[in-house]
C-alpha positions as CSV (number, residue, x, y, z in Angstrom):
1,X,149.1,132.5,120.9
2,X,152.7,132.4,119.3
3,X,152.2,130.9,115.4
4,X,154.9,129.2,113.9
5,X,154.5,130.5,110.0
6,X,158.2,128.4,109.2
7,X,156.8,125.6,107.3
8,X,155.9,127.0,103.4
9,X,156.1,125.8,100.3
10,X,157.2,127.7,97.4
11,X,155.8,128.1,94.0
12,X,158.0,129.7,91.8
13,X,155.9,129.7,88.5
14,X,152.9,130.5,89.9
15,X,154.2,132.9,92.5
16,X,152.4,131.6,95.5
17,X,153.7,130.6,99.3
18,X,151.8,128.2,101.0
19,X,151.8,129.2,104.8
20,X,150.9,126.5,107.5
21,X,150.9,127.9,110.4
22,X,149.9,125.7,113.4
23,X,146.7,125.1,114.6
24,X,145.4,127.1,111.7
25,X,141.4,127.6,111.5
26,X,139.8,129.4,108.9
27,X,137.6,131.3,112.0
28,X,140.1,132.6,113.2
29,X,142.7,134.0,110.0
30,X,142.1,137.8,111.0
31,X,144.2,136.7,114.2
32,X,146.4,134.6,112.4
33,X,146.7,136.9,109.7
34,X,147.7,140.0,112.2
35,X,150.5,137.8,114.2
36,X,151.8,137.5,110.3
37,X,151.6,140.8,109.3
38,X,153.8,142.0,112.4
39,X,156.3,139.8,111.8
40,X,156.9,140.4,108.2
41,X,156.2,144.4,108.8
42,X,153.3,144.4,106.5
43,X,150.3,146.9,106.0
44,X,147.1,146.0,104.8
45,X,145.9,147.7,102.2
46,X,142.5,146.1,101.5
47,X,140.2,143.5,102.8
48,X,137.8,141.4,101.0
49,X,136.0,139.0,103.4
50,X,133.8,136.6,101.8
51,X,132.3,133.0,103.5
52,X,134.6,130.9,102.0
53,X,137.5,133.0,100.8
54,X,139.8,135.9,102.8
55,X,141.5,137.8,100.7
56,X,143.8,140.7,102.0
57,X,146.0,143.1,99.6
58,X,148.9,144.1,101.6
59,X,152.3,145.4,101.2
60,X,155.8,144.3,102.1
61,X,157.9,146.7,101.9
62,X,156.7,148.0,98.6
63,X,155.7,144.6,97.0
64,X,152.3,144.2,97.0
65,X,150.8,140.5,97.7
66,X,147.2,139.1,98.2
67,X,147.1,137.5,101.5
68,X,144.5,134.4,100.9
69,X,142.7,131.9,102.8
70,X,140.5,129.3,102.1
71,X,137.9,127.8,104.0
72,X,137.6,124.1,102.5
73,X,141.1,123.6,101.9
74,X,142.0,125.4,105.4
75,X,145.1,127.0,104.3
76,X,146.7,129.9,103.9
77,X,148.7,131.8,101.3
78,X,150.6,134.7,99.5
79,X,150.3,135.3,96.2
80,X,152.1,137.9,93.9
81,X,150.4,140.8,92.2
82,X,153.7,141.0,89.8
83,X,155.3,137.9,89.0
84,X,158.6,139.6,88.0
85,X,158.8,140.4,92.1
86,X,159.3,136.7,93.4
87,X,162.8,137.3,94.5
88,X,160.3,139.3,97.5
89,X,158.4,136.6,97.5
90,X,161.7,134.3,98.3
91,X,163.0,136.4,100.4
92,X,159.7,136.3,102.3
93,X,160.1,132.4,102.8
94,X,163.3,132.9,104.0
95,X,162.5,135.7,107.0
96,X,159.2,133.3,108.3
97,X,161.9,130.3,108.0
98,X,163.9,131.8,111.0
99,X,161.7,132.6,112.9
């Protein structure tokens, strides 16, 4: 299945992206959360799988992120180790907003 990761919302002060990709299910983010990785040429670093709570720590091209997802709330999000990186983080936003 081809996601569409284009809609996020931004949060400069607390250094988050909200990702909504379609159809998203909390079952199914190590799917999701592979088709994402390829298209922002990311590695995973660590997982840390829980019930309720995903959370990946990968890297973008040197930045390093936690890659979250939430259960209840069904979404999905980055979130910035180093909140003096968010110009990656923008960046980021922009490369899922073309695609």
């Amino acid at each position: 299945m081809d996601y569409d990761f284009s809609r996020t919302v931004i949060n400069l002060e607390l250094g988050t992206l909200v990702v909504t990709p379609t159809a998203f299910e909390f079952d199914d983010f190590a799917t999701i959360a592979a088709v994402l990785l390829a298209r922002l040429d990311a590695k995973v670093i660590d997982k840390e799988p829980s019930a309720d709570l995903q959370q990946w720590l990968i890297d973008v091209d040197g930045c390093q992120l936690l890659l979250k997802a939430e259960h209840y709330t069904a979404s999905m999000w980055l979130e910035l180790l180093v909140l003096s990186e968010i110009d990656d983080l923008i960046f980021i936003q922009q490369l899922l907003s073309r695609h």
